[in-house]
C-alpha positions as CSV (number, residue, x, y, z in Angstrom):
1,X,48.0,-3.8,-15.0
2,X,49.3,-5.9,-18.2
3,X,50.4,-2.6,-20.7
4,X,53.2,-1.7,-23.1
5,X,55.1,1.0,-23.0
6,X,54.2,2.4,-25.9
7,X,53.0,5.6,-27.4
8,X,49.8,7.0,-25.0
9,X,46.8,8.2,-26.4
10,X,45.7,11.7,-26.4
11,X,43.1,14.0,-26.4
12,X,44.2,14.6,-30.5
13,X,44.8,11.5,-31.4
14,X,42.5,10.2,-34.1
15,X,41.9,6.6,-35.1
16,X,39.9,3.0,-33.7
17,X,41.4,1.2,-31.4
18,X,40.5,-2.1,-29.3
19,X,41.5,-2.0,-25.6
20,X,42.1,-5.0,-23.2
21,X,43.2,-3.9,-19.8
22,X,43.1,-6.8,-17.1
23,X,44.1,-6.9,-13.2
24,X,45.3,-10.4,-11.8
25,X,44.6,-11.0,-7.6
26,X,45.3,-13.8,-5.9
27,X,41.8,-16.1,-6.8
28,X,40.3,-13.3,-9.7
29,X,40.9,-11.8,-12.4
30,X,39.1,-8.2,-13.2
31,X,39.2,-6.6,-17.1
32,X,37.3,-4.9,-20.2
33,X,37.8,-5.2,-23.9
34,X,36.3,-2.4,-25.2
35,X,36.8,-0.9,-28.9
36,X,37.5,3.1,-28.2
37,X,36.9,5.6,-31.4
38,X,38.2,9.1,-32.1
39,X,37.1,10.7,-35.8
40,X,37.4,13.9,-35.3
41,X,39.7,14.8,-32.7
42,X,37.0,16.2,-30.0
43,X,35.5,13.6,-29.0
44,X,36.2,10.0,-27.7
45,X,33.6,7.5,-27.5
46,X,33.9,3.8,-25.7
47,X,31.6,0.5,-26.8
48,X,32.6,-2.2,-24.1
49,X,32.7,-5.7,-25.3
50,X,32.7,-7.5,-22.0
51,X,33.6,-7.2,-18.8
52,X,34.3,-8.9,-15.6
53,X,34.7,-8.1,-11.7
54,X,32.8,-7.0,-8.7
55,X,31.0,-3.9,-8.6
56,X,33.1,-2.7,-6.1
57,X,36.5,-3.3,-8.0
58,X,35.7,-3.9,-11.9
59,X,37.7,-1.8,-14.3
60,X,36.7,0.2,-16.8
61,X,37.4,3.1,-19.2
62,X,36.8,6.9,-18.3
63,X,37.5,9.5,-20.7
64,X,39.8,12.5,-18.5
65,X,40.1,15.4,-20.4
66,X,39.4,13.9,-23.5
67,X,41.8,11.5,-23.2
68,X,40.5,8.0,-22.6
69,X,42.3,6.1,-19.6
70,X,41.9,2.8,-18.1
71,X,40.8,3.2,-14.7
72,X,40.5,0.7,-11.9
73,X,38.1,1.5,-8.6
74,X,41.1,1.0,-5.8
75,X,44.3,1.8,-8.0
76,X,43.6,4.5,-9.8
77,X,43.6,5.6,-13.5
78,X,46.0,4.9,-16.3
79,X,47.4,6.0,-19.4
80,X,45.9,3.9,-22.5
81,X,48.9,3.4,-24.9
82,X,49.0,2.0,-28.3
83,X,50.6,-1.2,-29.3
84,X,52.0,-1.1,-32.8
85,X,52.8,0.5,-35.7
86,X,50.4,3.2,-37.1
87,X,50.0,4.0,-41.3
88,X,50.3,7.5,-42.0
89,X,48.8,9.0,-44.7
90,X,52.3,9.8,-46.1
91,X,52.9,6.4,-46.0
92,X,55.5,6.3,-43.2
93,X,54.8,4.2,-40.1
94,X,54.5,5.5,-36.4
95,X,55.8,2.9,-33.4
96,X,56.7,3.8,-30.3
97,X,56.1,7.8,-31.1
98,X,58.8,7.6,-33.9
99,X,58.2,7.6,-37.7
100,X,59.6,5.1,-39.9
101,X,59.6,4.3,-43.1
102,X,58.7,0.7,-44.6
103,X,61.7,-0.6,-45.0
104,X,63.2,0.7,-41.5
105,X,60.0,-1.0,-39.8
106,X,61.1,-4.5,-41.1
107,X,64.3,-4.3,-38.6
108,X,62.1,-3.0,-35.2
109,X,60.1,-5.9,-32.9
110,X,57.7,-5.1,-30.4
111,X,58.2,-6.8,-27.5
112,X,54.2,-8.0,-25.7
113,X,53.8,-8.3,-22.1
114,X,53.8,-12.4,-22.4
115,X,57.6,-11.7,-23.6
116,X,57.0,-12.7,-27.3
117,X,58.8,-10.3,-30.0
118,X,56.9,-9.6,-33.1
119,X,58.2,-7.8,-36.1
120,X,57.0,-4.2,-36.0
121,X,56.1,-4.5,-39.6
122,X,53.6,-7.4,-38.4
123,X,51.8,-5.4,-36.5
124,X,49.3,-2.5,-38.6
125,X,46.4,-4.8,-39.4
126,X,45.6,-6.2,-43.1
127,X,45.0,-3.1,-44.4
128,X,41.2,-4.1,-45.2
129,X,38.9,-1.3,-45.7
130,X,36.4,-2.7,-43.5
131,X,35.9,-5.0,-41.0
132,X,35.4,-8.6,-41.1
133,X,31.7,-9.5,-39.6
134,X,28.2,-7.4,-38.9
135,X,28.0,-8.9,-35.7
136,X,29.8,-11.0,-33.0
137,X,28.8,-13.3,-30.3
138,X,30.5,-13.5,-26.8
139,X,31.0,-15.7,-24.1
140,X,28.3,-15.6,-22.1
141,X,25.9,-15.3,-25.5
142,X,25.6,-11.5,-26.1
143,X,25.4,-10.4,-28.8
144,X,28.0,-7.3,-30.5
145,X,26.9,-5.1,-33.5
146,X,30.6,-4.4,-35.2
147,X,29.1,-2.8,-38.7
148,X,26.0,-0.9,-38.9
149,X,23.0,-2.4,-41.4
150,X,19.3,-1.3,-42.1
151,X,18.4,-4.9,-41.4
152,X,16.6,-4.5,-45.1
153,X,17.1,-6.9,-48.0
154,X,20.2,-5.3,-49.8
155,X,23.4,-4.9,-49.0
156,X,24.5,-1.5,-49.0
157,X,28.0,-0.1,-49.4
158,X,28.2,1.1,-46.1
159,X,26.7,-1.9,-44.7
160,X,29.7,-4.6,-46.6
161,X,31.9,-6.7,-44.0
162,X,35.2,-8.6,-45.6
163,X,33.8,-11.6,-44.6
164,X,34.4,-14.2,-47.4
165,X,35.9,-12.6,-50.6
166,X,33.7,-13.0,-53.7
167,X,30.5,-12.7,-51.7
168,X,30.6,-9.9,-49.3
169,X,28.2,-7.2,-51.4
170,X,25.3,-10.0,-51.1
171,X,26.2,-11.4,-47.6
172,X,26.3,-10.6,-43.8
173,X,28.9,-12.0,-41.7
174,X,28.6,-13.1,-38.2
175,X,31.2,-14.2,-35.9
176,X,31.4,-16.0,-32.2
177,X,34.4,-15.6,-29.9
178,X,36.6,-18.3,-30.2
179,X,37.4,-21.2,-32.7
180,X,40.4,-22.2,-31.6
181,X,42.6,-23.8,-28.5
182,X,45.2,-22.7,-26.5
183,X,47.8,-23.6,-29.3
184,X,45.5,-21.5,-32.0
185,X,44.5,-24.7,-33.7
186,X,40.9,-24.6,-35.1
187,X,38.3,-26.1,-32.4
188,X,34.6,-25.6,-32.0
189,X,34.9,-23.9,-28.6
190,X,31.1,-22.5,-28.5
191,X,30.1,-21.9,-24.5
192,X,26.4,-22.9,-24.7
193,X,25.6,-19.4,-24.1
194,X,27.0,-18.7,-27.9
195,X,25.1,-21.9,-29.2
196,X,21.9,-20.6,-27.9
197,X,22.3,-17.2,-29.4
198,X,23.8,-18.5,-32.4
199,X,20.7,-20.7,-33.2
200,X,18.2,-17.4,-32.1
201,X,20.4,-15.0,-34.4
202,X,20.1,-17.2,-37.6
203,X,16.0,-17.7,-36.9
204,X,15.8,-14.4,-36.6
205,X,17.4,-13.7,-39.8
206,X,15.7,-16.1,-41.2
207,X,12.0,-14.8,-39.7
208,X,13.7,-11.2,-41.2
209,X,14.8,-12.5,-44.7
210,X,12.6,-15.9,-45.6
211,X,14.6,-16.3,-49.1
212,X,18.7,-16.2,-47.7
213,X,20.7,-18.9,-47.5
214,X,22.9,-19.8,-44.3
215,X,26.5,-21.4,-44.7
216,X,29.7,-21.4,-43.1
217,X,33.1,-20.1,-44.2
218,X,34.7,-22.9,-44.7
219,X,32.4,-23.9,-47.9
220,X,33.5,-21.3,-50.1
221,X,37.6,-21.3,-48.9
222,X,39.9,-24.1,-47.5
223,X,39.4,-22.9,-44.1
224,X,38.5,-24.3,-40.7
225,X,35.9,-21.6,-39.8
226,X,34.1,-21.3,-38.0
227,X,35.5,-24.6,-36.9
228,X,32.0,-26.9,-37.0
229,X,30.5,-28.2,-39.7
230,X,27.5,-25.3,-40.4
231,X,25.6,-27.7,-42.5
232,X,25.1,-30.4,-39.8
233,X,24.7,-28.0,-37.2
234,X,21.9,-26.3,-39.6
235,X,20.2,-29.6,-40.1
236,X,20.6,-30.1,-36.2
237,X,18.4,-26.7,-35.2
238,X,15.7,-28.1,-37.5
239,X,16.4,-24.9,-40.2
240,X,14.1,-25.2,-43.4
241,X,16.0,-26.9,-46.1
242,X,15.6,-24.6,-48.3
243,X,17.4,-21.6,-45.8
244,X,20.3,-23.9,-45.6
245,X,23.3,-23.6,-48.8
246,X,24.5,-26.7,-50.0
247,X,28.1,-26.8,-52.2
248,X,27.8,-27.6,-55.1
């Protein structure tokens, strides 16, 4: 079971948090990504990403007591614990079950199972207010739903993503797993699974919302994402001109 020895997860604990759990045999490799959610302190509830395994020996996440646990079908169950340092709303930070303040973070490092030591104070997300996409795409083409929407013509605020800054209370943002390879450098990794649905998803849209515009990250920032060239690939799915943004 890959795990840090961090602070575990109880039935109290409040907070989002996205869990990968994996078991390594000698030809196979079993595990879940799942994204687990706590708001109110009673009750834990668990949206699996993906998973992969037999039937008879898969893992997955069961929630003991009201605490959530990893738990694997031969080995038993396992404490969940949490990998880097929380905010607090007094503005102090808690890793490994110990409160620090800002400055006293910068001198801690948190050590991942791969051996790699990252600075404690690296480690509590962007602080964005929301997250990044409405919807995400998986391997094997499946498709995620990240941010609730209506699915109507306006973007609500409850519906907004931090997609692309300057744009997000008029757009939807959708992601696929991957973009990159092994050394994190952009790459259009796209299984042809994620094409597929890729290509349904934006005619869908599309068939939803006649008058939108489709477009990649990369033309409104100096990024790679999503690491293809969206207008070529637009042009290449036979989209209606007039769906597809051009930069001006």
């Amino acid at each position: 079971m890959r795990g840090a020895n961090n602070a575990s997860l109880t039935a109290t604990t409040q907070g989002e948090y996205l869990v990968h759990a994996s078991i390594e045999g000698t030809s196979t490799v079993q595990g879940i990504t799942a994204i687990i959610r706590n708001t109110n302190a009673t009750n834990w509830t668990v949206t699996v990403l993906s998973q992969s395994g037999s039937s008879s020996n898969h893992v997955g996440i069961v929630i003991d007591d009201n605490v959530p646990k990893v738990r694997t079908w031969h080995t038993g169950s396992y404490a969940i614990t949490i990998r880097g340092a929380l905010k607090n709303a007094d503005g102090t930070f808690t890793f490994l079950g110990k409160k620090y303040t800002s400055a006293q973070l910068k001198n801690l490092t948190l050590i991942l199972p791969s051996g790699k030591a990252v600075a404690a104070d690296k480690t509590n997300g962007r602080g964005w207010s929301a997250l990044g996409y409405t919807d995400m795409i998986l391997l094997d083409g499946s498709l995620v739903r990240l941010t609730d929407n209506n699915e109507d013509d306006i973007v609500d605020s409850w519906e907004i993503t931090n997609g692309v800054a300057g744009i997000n209370n008029v757009s939807r943002h959708v992601v696929y797993v991957g973009g990159c390879d092994a050394n994190m450098k952009p790459k259009d990794t796209r299984t042809n699974e994620q094409s597929i649905r890729l290509a349904q998803y934006v005619f869908e849209t599309v068939g939803r919302h006649p008058k939108i515009l489709v477009c990649g990250h990369n033309q409104f920032d100096k990024k790679a994402c999503p690491s293809f060239d969206v207008f070529k690939w637009l042009h290449g799915i036979c989209l209606p001109l007039r769906n597809i943004y051009i930069r001006k």
